[in-house]
C-alpha positions as CSV (number, residue, x, y, z in Angstrom):
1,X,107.6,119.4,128.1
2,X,111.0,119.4,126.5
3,X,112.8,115.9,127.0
4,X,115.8,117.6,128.4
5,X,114.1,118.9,131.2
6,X,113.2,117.2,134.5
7,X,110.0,117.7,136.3
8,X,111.3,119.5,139.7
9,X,110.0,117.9,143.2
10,X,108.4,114.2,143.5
11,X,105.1,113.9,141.5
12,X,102.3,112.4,142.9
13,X,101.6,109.9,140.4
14,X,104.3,108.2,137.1
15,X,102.5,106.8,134.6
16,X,105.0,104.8,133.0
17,X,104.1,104.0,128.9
18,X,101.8,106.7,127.1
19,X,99.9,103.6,125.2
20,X,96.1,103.5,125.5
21,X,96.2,102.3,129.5
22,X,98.9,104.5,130.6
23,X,96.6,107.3,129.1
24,X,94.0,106.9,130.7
25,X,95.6,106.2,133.9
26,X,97.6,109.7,133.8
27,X,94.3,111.4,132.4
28,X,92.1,110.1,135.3
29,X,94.8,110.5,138.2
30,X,95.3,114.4,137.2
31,X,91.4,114.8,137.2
32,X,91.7,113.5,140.4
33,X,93.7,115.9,141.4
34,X,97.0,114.5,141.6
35,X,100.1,116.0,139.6
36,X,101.0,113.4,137.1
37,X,103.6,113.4,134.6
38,X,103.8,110.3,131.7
39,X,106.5,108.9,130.7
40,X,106.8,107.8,127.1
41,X,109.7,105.8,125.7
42,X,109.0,107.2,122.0
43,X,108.7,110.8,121.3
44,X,105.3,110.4,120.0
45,X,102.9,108.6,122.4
46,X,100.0,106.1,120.7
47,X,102.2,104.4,118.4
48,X,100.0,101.1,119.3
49,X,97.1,102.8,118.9
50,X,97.4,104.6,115.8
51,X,98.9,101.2,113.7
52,X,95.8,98.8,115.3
53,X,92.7,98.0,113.2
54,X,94.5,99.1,109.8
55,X,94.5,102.4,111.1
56,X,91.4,102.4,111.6
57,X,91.6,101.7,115.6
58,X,88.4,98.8,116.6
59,X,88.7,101.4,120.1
60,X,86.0,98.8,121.4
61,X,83.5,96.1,121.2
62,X,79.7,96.7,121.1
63,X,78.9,93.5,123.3
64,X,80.9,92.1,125.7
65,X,81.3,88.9,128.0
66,X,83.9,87.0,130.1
67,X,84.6,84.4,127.8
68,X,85.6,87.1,125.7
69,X,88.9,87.2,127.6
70,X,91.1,84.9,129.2
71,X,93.4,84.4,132.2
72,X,95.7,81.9,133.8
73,X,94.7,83.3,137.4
74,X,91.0,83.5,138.5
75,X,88.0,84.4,136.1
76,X,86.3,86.0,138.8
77,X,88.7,88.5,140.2
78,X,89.3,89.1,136.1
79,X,85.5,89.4,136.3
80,X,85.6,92.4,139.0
81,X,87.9,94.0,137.5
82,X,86.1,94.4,133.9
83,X,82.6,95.3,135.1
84,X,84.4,97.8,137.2
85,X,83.5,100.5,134.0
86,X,80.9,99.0,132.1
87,X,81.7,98.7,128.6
88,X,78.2,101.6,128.0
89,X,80.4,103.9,130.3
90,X,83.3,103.5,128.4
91,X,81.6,104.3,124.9
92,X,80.3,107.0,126.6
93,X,83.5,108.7,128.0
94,X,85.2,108.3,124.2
95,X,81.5,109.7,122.7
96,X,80.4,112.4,125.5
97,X,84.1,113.7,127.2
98,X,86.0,112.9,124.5
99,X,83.9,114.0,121.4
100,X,84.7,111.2,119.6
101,X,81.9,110.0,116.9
102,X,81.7,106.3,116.9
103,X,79.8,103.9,114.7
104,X,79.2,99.9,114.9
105,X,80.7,97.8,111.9
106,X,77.7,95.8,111.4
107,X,79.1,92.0,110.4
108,X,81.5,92.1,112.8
109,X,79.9,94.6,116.3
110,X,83.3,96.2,116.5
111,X,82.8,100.0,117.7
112,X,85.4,102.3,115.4
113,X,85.7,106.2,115.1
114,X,83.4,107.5,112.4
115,X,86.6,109.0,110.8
116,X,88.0,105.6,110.7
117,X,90.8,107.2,111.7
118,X,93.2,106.1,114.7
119,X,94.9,109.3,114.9
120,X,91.3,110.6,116.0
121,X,91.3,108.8,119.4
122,X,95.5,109.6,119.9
123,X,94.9,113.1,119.5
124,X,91.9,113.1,121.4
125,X,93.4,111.6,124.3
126,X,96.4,113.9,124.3
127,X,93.7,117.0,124.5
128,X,92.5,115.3,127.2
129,X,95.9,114.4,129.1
130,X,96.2,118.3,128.6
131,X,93.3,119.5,129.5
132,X,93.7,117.2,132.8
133,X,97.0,119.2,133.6
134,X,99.1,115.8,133.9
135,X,102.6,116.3,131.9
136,X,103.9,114.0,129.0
137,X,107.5,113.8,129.2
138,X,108.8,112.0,126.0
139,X,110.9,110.4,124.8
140,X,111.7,109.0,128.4
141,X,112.8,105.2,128.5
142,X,112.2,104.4,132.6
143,X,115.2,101.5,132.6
144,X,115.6,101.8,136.6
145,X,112.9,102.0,139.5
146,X,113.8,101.5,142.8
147,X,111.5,101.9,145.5
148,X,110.6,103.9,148.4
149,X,113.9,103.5,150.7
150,X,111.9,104.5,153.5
151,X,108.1,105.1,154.1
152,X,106.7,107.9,152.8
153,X,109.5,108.6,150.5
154,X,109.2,108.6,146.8
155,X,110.0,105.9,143.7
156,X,112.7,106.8,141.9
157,X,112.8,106.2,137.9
158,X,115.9,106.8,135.9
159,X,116.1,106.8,132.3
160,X,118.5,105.3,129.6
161,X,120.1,109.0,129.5
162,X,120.5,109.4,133.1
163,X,117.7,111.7,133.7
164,X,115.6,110.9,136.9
165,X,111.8,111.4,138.4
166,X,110.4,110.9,141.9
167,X,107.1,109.9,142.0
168,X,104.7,108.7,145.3
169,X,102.9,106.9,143.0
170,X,103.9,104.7,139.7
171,X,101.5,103.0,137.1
172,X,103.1,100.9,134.9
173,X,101.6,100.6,131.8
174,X,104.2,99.4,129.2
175,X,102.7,96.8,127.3
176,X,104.0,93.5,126.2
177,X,106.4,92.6,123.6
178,X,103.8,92.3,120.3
179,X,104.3,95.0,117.5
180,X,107.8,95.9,118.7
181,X,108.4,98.3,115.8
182,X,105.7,100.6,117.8
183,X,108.6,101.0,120.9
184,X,106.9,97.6,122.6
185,X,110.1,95.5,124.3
186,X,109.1,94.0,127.6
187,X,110.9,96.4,129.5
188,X,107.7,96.7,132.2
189,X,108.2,93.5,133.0
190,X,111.6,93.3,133.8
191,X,111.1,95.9,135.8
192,X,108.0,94.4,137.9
193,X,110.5,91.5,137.9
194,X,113.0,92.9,139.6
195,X,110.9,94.3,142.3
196,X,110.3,90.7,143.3
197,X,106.5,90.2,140.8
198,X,106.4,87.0,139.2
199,X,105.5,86.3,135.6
200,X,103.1,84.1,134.1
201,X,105.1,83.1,130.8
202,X,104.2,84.8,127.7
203,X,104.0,84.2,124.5
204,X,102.2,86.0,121.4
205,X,98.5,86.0,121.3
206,X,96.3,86.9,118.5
207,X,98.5,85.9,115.7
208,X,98.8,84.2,112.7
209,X,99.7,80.4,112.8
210,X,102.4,79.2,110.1
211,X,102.6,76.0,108.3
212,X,105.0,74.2,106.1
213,X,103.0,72.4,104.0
214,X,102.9,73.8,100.1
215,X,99.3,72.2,99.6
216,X,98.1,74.8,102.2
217,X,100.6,78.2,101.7
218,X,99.4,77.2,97.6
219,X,96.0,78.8,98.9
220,X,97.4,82.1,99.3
221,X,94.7,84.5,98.7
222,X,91.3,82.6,99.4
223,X,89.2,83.8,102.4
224,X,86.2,81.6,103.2
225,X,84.2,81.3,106.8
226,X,85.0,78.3,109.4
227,X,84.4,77.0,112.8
228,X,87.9,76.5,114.3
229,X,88.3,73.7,117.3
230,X,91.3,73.7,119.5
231,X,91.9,70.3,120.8
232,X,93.7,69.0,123.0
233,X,93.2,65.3,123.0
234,X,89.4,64.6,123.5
235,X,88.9,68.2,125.6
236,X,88.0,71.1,123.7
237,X,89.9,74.5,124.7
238,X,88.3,76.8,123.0
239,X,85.7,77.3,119.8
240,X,85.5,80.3,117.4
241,X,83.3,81.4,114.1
242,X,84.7,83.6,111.7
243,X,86.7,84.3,108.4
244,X,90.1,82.2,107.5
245,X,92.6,83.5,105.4
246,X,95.0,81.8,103.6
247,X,98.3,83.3,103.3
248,X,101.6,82.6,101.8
249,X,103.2,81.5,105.3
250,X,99.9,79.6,106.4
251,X,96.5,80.5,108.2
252,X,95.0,84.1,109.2
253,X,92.0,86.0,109.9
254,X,89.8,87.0,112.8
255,X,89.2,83.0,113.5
256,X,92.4,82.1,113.8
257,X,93.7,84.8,115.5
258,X,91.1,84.4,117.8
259,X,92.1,80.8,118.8
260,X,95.9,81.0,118.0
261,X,96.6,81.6,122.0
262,X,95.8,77.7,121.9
263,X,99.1,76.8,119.9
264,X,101.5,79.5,121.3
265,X,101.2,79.1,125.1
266,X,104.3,77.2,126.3
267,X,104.0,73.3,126.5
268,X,100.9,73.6,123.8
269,X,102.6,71.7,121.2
270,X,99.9,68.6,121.2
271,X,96.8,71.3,120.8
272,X,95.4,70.6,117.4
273,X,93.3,73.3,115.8
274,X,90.3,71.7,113.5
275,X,88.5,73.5,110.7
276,X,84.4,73.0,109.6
277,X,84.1,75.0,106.6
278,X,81.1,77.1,106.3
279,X,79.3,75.1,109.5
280,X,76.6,77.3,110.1
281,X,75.2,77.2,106.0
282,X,75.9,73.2,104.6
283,X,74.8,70.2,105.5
284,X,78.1,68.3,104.3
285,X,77.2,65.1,105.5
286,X,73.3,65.1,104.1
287,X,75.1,66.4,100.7
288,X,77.2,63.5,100.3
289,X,74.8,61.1,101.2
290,X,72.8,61.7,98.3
291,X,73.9,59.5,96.0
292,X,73.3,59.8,92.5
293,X,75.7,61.0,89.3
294,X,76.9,63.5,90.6
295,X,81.0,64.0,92.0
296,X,82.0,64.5,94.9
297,X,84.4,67.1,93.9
298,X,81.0,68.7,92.6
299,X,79.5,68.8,95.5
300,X,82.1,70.3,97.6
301,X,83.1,72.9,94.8
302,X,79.1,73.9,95.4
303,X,80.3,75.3,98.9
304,X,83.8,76.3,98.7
305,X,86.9,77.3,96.4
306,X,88.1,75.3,93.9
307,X,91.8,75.3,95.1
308,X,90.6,74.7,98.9
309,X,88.3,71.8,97.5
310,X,90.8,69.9,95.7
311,X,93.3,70.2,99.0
312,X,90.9,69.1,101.0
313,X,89.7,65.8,99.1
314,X,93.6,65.4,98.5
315,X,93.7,65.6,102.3
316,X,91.2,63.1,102.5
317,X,92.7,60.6,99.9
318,X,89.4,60.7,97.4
319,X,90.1,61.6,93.8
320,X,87.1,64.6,93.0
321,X,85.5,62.4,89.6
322,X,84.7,60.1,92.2
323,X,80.6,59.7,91.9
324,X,78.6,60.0,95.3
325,X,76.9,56.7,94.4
326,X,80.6,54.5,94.6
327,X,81.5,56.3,97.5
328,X,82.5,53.6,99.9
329,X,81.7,54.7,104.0
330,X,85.1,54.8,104.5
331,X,85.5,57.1,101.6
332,X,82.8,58.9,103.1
333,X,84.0,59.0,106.2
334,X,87.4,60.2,105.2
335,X,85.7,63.7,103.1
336,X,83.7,64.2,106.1
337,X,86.3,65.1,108.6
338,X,87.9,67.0,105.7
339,X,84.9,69.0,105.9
340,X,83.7,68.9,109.1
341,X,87.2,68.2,111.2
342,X,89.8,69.0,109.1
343,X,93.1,69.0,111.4
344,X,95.5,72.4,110.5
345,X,99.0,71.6,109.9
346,X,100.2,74.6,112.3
347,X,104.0,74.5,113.0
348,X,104.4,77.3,113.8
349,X,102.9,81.2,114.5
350,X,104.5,84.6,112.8
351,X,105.8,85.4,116.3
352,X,106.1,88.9,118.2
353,X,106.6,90.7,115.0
354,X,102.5,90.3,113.6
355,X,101.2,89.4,117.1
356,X,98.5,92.0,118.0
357,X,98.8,91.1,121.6
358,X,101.3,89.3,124.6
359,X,99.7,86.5,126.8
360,X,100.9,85.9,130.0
361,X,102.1,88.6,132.4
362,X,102.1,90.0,136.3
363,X,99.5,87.8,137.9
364,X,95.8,88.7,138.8
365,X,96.6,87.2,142.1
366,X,99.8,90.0,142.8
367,X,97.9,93.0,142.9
368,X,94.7,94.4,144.2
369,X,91.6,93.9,142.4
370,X,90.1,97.0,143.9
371,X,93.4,99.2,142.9
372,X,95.4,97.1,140.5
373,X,98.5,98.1,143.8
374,X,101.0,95.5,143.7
375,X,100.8,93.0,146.8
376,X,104.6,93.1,146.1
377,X,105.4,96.5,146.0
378,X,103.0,99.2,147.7
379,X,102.5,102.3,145.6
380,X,102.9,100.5,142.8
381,X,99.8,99.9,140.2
382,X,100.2,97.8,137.1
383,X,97.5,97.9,134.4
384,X,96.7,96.7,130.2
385,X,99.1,94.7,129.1
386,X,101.3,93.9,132.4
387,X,98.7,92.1,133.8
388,X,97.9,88.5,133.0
389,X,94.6,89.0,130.7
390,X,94.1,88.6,127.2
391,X,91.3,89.8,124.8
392,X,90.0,88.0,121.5
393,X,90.3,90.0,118.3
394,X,87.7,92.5,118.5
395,X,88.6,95.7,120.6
396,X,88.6,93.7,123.7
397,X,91.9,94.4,124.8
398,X,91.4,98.1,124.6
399,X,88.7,97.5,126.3
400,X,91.0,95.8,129.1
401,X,93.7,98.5,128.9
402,X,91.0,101.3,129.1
403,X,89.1,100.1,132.0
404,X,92.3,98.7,134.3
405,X,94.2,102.3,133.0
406,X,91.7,104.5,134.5
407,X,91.2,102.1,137.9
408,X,94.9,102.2,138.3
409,X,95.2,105.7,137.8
410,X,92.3,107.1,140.1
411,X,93.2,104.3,142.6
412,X,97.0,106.0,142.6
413,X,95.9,109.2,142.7
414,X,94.0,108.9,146.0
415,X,96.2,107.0,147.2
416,X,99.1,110.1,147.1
417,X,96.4,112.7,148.0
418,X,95.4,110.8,151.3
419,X,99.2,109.8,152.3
């Protein structure tokens, strides 16, 4: 549909945001029956979608649990709401309705298209929005929605040009504020805001952390494999396995992108993220207790990078020559939480800008796990990236924006056909 026009009559359902939720919310509400238009603020929809994974698009995990996500509301109504679809259906729909060929990266059990392609899975879904007889309207920036002034009348949405849409229903599916050069601003929110939601604070999730320190951002380059511990004081938030990249503004990679929610929550500034290197392949405390001629700077050069080995030991005040027969315990001591609890000087995160994903959001508690309807505003279903739920790196936040996409969009779709 051309963007100058305007879809005549109220709608039954608005799915606000043509990302990967509001797809599959509009898809599912027209196979429902209902007549469903999307709204798009970009002229092309998927711009998320077709930048994620390198392009590649991780469209889902291959295993999934609940401590695979997280929430500041309750685990159990997140619970509900995930094993709503099982993560087998949703392969299926993408493999089976969608005719998209899928494979499993093997070190990793991320599910990507065999094309490694993310415009696969865009195009695909528009086919599908198609073939379901909903309508994309785009580009169409919803800046207004007021609701229902009486019962049984319609929403009313009004765009940055003027142009307006009544719908019965509305999804809103807009996203956070991570990747803003893909047309991600926030803009949902403020609009669930003003229609009296509250927000759990956000912040950026899945991002990398920053440091100031040279010795560290000197390591630009060097990937190796470590346990990351974030700690807060003697209680341990959260513990992840994986590859840590060094980069030229600090620390990256599936690990710490995994636990970097830790340090960018509001008020986590005391959460200290610790490193083990390699903890699942060396004994680093039976290796320096061995004794004999050899260095210590040896032994940990046996295990890890040069550069990395020499920070560390730097880091833990013993010079590399030093033989592991003079190693006093405190000088033993001292490599061994280098090794095995090495705190990261984080100061910082790259922000919005790299973030994959926002934290924070509409609360679980504001709308109904059955339908994702707002307990604030009825008729209105929020879903993906609205709602206060994060995935780790991994697919699991398409996963997320799948499942509550296609709840909110059936759920809205009955809703209009039985009013």
């Amino acid at each position: 549909m051309s963007p100058d026009d305007v879809v005549p009559g109220p709608v039954d359902v608005a799915a606000v945001g043509a990302g990967a939720a509001g797809l599959l919310a509009a898809i599912f509400a027209a196979r429902e029956g209902a007549r469903t238009v999307a709204l798009e603020t970009r002229a092309k929809p998927g711009a998320k979608i077709r930048v994620s994974g390198g392009g590649r698009c991780n469209v889902l995990p291959s295993v999934m649990e609940l401590a695979d996500f997280h929430t500041s509301g309750s685990p159990r109504t997140m619970r509900n709401v995930l094993f709503s679809w099982p993560l087998e259906e949703v392969r299926a729909f993408f493999e089976r309705d969608l005719g998209v060929a899928l494979y499993v990266e093997e070190d990793t059990g991320k599910v990507f298209p065999r094309s490694d392609d993310a415009r696969e899975i865009v195009a695909a879904l528009l086919d599908a929005l198609r073939a379901s007889g909903a309508e994309l309207v785009a580009p169409f920036r919803v800046v207004d929605l007021a609701p229902p002034a009486a019962p049984g009348a319609p929403f009313r949405l009004v765009a940055d040009d003027g142009r307006e849409l009544r719908a019965r229903r509305v999804v809103l599916a807009t996203g956070g504020l991570s990747l803003p050069k893909t047309g991600s601003d926030g803009g949902g929110w403020e609009l669930a805001r003003r229609l009296g939601h509250t927000l759990v604070p956000t912040h950026p999730a899945l991002v990398p952390l920053r440091t100031s320190d040279t010795a560290w951002t000197d390591l630009t380059g060097i990937s190796c494999r470590a346990r990351l511990t974030a700690r807060r004081g003697d209680r341990v938030e959260e513990q992840r396995t994986g590859e840590l990249l060094f980069t030229h503004r600090g620390f990256s990679g599936p690990v710490v992108l995994d636990v970097s929610h830790n340090r960018t929550r509001p008020g986590a500034g005391d959460v200290v993220v610790e490193a083990r290197w390699l903890p699942d392949e060396v004994d680093w405390e039976g290796a320096l207790r061995r004794g004999g001629r050899g260095t210590v700077g040896g032994v940990v050069r046996e295990h890890l990078p040069r550069r990395l080995a020499a920070v560390l030991l730097a880091t833990a005040g013993v010079p590399p020559e030093q033989r592991l027969a003079e190693l006093t315990r405190e000088q033993r001591r001292a490599v061994e939480r280098a090794l095995t609890a090495c705190p990261l000087p984080v100061d910082g995160d790259e922000g919005y800008r790299t973030a994959e994903v926002t934290a924070g959001g509409v609360p679980l508690a504001e709308v109904v796990t059955k339908t994702l309807e707002s307990r604030v505003v009825p008729g209105l279903h929020l879903c993906g990236e609205m709602l206060d739920v994060t995935g780790r790196i991994g697919g699991f936040n398409f996963l997320w924006a799948w499942v509550t996409g296609r709840k909110a969009g059936r759920a809205a779709a009955l809703a209009a056909r039985d009013a």
